[in-house]
KOLRO-666896 format. One record per residue (C-alpha): residue in one letter; x, y, z. Coordinates in Angstrom, 1 decimal. Layout:
BEGIN
{node "a",{X,Y,Z}}
...
//
This chain:
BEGIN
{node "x",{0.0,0.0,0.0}}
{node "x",{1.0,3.3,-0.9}}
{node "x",{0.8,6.7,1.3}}
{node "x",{-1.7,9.4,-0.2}}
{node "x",{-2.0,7.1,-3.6}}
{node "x",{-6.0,6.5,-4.9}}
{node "x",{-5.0,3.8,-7.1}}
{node "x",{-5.6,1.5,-4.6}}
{node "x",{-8.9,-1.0,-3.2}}
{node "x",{-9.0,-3.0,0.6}}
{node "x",{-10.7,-6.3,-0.2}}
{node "x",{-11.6,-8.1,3.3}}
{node "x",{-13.4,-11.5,2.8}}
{node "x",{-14.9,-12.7,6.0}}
{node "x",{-15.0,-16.0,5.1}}
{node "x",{-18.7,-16.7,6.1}}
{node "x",{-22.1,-15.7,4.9}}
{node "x",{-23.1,-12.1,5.6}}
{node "x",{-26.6,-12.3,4.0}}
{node "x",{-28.9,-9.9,5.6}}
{node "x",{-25.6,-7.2,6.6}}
{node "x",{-27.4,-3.8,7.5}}
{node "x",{-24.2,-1.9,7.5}}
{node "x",{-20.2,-3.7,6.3}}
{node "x",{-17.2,-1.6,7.8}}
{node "x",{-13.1,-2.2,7.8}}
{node "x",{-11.8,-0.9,10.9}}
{node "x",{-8.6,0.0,11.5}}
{node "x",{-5.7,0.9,13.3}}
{node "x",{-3.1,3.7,12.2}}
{node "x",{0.5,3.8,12.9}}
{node "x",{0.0,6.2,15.2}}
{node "x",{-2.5,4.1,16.9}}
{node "x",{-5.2,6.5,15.8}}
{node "x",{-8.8,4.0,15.4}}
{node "x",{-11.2,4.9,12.6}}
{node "x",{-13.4,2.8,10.1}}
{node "x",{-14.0,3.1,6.3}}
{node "x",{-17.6,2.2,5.4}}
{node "x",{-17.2,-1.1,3.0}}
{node "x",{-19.2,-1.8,-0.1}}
{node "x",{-20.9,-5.4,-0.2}}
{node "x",{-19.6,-7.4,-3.3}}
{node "x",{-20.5,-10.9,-2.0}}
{node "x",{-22.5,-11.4,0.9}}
{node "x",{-22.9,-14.7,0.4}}
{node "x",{-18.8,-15.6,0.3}}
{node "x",{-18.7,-12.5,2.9}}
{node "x",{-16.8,-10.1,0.8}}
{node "x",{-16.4,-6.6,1.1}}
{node "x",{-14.3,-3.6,-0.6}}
{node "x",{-13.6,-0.1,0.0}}
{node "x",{-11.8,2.0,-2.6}}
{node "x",{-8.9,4.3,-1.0}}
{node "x",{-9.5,7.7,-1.3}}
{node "x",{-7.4,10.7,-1.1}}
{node "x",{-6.1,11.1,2.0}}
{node "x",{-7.3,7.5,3.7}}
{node "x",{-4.1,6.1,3.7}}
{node "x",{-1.9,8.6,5.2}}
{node "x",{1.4,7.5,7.3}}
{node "x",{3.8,5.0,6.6}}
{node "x",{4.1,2.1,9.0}}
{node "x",{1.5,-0.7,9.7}}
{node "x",{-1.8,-0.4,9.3}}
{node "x",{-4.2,-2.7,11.6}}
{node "x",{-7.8,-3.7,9.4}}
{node "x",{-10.6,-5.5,10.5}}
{node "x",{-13.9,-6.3,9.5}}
{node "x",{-16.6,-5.4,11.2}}
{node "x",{-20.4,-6.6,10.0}}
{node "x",{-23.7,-5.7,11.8}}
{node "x",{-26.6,-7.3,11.6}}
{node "x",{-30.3,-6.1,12.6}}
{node "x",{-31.0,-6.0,16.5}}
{node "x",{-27.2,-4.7,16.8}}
{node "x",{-25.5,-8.0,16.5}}
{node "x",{-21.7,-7.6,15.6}}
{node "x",{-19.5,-10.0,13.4}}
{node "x",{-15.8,-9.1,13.6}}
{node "x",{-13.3,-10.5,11.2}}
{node "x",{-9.8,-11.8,11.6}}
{node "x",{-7.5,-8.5,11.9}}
{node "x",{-4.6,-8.3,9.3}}
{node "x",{-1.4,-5.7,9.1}}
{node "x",{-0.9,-4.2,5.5}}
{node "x",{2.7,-2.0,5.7}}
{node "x",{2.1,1.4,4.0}}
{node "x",{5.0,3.3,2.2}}
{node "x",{5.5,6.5,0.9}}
{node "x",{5.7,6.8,-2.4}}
{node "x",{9.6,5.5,-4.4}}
{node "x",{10.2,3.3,-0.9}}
{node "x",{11.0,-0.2,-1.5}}
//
């Protein structure tokens, strides 16, 4: 992942049905430790996969980034998924 780049899509597959989702979010953890969430798109509920494209600005320190799904169903019940670690650089690092 690149720092401040567009060109760029977080695909999270949950690995389990999320049929009947009312709202689909990756979570996340910055470098700096700041928390935040990106509200996901739905592209497969049924393999439980969702996207979010990068906008400007989303990804925006180098280092490594925490995600996690997070699903919710009606009558506030959560589904979390498995967290992951994607390293962001600026842009020319190797």
């Amino acid at each position: 992942m690149i720092v401040n780049s567009t060109d760029q899509k977080l695909v999270v597959n949950v690995h389990k049905s999320i049929v009947g989702f009312t709202v689909a979010r990756i979570n996340y953890i910055k470098p700096d430790r700041v928390i935040g969430f990106f509200v996901a798109t739905v592209t497969n509920a049924p393999e439980g996969i969702i996207e979010y494209q990068i906008a400007t600005g989303n990804i925006d320190l180098a280092g490594d980034w925490i995600f996690y799904a997070e699903i919710q169903f009606g009558a506030g019940v959560l589904g979390y998924g498995k967290p992951f670690i994607v390293t962001a650089k600026n842009p020319g690092q190797l």
